[in-house]
N, C-alpha and C positions, 0 to 999 in steps of 0.2 A: 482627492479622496482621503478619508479617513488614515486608511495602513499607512497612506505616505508620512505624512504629517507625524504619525507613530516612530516610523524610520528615521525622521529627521530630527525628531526631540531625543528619542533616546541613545543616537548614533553621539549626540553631543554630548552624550555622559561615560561611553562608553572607552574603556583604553584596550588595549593590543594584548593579547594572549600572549602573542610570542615575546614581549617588553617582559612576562610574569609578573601580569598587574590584573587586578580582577576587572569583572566587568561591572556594572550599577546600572542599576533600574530601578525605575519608580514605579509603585505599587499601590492600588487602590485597596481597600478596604476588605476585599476578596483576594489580595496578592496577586491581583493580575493585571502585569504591567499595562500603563496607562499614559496619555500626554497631556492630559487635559488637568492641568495644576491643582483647580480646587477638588480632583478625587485623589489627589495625592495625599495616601495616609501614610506609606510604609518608603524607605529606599533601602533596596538590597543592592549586596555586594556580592560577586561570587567570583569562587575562583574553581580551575579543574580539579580534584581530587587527583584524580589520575590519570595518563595516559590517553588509556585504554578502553575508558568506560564514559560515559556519558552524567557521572555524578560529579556533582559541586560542594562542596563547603559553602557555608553563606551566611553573611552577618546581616539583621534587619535593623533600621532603627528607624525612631520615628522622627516625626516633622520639628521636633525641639531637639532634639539629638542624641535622645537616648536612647541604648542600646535596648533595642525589645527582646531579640532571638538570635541564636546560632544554632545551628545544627548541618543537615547533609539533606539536599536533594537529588531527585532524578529526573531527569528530560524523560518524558512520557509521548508521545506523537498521539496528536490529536487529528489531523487532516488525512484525507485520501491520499494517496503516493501518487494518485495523478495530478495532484495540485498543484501544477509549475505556474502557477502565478505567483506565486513565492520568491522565484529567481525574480521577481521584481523589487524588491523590496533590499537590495542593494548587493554586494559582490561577496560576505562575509555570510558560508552557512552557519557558524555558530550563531553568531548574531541572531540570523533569523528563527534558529532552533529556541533561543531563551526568548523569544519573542510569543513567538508561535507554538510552542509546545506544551505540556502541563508541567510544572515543576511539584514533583511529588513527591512530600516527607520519604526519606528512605534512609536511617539511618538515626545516630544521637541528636536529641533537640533540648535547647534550655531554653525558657524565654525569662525575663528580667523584668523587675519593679523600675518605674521611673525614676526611686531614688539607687538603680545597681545594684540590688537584693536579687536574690534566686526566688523566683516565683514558681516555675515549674520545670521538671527535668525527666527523661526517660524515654525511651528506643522505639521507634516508630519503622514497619514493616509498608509499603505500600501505600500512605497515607492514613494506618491504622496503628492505635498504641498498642503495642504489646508488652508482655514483661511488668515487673518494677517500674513504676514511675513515682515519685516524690514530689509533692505538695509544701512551698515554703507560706507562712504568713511575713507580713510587708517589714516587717521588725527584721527576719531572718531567723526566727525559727520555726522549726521543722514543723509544719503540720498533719501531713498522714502520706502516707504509701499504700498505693494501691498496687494489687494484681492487675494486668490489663490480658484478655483471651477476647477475640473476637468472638467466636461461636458461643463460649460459655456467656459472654455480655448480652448478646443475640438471646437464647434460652432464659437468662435470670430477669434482665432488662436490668440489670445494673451491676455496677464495679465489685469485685472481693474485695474486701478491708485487710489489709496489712497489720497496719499501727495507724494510732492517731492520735492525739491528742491538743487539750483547747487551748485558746489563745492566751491560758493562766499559765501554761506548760504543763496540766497534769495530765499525763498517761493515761487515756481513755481505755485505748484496745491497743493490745501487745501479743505482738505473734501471732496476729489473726483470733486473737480470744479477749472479748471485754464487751465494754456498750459504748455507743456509739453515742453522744449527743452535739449536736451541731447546732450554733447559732449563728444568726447574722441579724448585726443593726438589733441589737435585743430581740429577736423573734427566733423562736424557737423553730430550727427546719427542719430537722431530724433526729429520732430516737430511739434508740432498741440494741437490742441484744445481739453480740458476734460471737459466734461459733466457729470455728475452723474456717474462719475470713467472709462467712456467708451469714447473711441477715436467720434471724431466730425466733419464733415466739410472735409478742407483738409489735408493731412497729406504729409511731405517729410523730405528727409533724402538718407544718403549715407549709403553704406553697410559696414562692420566692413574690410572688406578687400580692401578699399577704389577703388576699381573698378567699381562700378556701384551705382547709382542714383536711385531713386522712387519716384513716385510720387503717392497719394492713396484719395481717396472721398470715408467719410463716413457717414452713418444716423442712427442715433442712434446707435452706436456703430457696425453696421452690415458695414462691407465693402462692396461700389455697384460698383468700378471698380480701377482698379489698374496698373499703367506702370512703369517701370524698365529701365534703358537703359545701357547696360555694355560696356568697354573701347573701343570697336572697333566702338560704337554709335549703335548698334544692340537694337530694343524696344522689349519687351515683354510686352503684356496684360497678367491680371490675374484675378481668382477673389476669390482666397484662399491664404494665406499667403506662405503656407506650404503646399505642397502638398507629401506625401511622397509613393506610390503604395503597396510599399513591407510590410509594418504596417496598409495602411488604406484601402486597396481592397483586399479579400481572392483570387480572381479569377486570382489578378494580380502577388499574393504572389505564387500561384499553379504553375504558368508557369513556375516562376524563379526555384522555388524549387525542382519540381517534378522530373526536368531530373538528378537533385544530389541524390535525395533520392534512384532513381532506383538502382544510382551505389553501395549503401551500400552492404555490405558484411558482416554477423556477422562473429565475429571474433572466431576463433576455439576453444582456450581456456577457452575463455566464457562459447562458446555452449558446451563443453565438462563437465564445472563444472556445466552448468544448473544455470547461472546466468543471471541477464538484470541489464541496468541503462541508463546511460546519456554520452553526451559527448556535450558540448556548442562548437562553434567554433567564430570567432568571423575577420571580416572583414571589409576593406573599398570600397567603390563602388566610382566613380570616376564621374568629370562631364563629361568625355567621354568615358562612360562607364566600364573603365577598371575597374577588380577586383585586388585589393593588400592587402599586410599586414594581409593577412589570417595566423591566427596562434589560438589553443587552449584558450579556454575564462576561460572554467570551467572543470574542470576534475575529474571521477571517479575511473576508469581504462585507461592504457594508452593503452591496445589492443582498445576499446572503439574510443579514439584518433584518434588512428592511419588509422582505420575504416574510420570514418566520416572524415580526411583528405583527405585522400584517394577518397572516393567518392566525397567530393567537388571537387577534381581536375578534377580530371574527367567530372562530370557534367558540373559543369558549361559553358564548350563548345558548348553546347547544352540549355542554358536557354535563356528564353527572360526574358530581360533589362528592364525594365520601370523607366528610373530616377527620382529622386527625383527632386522635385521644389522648392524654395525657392522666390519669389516674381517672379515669373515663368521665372526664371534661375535654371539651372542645379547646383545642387550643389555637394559637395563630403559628404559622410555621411560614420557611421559605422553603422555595422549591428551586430543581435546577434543571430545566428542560432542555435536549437537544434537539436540533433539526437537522437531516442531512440530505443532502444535495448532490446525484451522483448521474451523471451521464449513464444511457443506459444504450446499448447496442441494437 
């Protein structure tokens, strides 16, 4: 099976806590350890913080050997507490814990340019930024600092401005007052006025896939109306940045999901050993609706897997669509689906 094979690539990389040597594992593309070589994008290293608690230190780098990130994780438990197929998976529970568990930002994170420049740095609550964070360009100079507030991000649909300034080094926005223009690749992506760190007035700019245009009026940082126009000159009104249904409506997230979940099936071997757990799946939804790139996100057991495959295929013939909006165009997004599997009395 699958987990074995996982236990036995990553056991060969791993050294002794008790030696005070970290441990390493190899990370796909979503930081979730993996044995299978060619999804190896990341290896981390981790060591206990302390004692007491179940947080790591961790250093990430990539497949040429440069240093991508460090910062602080937390073991987050992802499985049922009845899951003792676990104790299969070798004699060491830490082991199985960095295997098996979520590793979640908790704490200071920097990650790193491939030439060893500071690319990004600041204090992450939960898997969420908060606070100050700091933006380098690849040279090493400073590019902007932003406020990070999740609810307030949630409400605005996007970051306060700190400071910023361009890749000339002139000071754009200072102390949360100035304008804001941002380029990339000579295209113009953003532009407007900061007020006490919150967007002002009018706001325009092109989209990073240089196909559509925006134009955006704001008061006090609250947006009161917004238009879009994409390459064929088609306008959209809007009045949310971000509109996403499947993440921000349960009723909307029901429709899609419910006709997948019907199709579930526990899987026999499971129900036979009198086990439960998980199975993540993980896809992209399209701007015309299509579903692709459905493939295994997170895994516990591969019956589990193959289960929850199985019923997405299926299902989703049957679900209603509600796309995501992005300055109210259609966009392409990923999604991260669970399925759970629980012995029932």
């Amino acid at each position: 099976m699958r987990s074995f094979f996982i236990l036995l690539f990553i056991t060969l990389s791993f050294s002794s806590f008790g030696q005070n040597q970290p441990y390493r594992l190899t990370l796909n593309e979503d930081f979730i350890p993996t044995f299978t070589e060619s999804e190896v994008v990341y290896v981390r290293f981790l060591e206990k913080a302390s004692i007491n608690d179940s947080t790591f230190n961790i250093k990430d780098y990539r497949k040429d050997g440069t240093l991508y990130q460090i910062g602080q994780v937390q073991l987050k438990s992802l499985q049922n507490e009845k899951a003792e197929f676990f104790l299969l998976h070798g004699d060491n529970p830490m082991m199985r814990a960095l295997i098996f568990k979520k590793q979640e930002k908790n704490g200071p994170f920097t990650s790193f340019y491939p030439n060893g420049k500071k690319e990004k740095s600041g204090h992450y609550v939960e898997d969420e930024k908060v606070g100050l964070h700091t933006e380098w360009y690849a040279n090493g100079m400073v590019k902007a600092q932003y406020i990070h507030d999740v609810e307030r991000k949630r409400e605005l649909g996007y970051t306060p401005v700190e400071n910023f300034q361009d890749s000339l080094g002139n000071t754009l926005v200072k102390n949360g007052q100035g304008v804001f223009i941002q380029y990339e690749n000579g295209i113009l992506l953003d532009s407007g006025k900061i007020v006490n760190r919150l967007r002002e007035g009018e706001w325009k700019g092109t989209f990073k896939n240089q196909q559509s245009m925006y134009r955006e009026v704001y008061e006090k940082g609250v947006l009161k109306e917004g238009y879009s126009t994409d390459s064929l000159g088609n306008t959209f009104e809007y009045k949310k940045i971000l509109s996403s249904p499947l993440t921000q409506d349960q009723e909307t997230a029901l429709k899609f999901y419910k006709p997948i979940y019907r199709k579930v099936q526990y899987p026999t071997d499971a129900r036979v050993a009198g086990i439960g757990g998980k199975a993540w799946l993980k896809f992209t939804l399209h701007e015309n609706g299509k579903v692709s790139n459905l493939k295994i996100y997170r895994s516990q057991l591969e019956s589990f897997d193959q289960a929850a495959l199985k019923a997405f295929q299926k299902g989703i013939k049957k679900s209603k669509i509600d796309l995501p909006l992005f300055k109210g165009q259609p966009f392409e997004h990923t999604y991260i689906v669970p399925f759970k599997f629980e012995m029932m009395n």
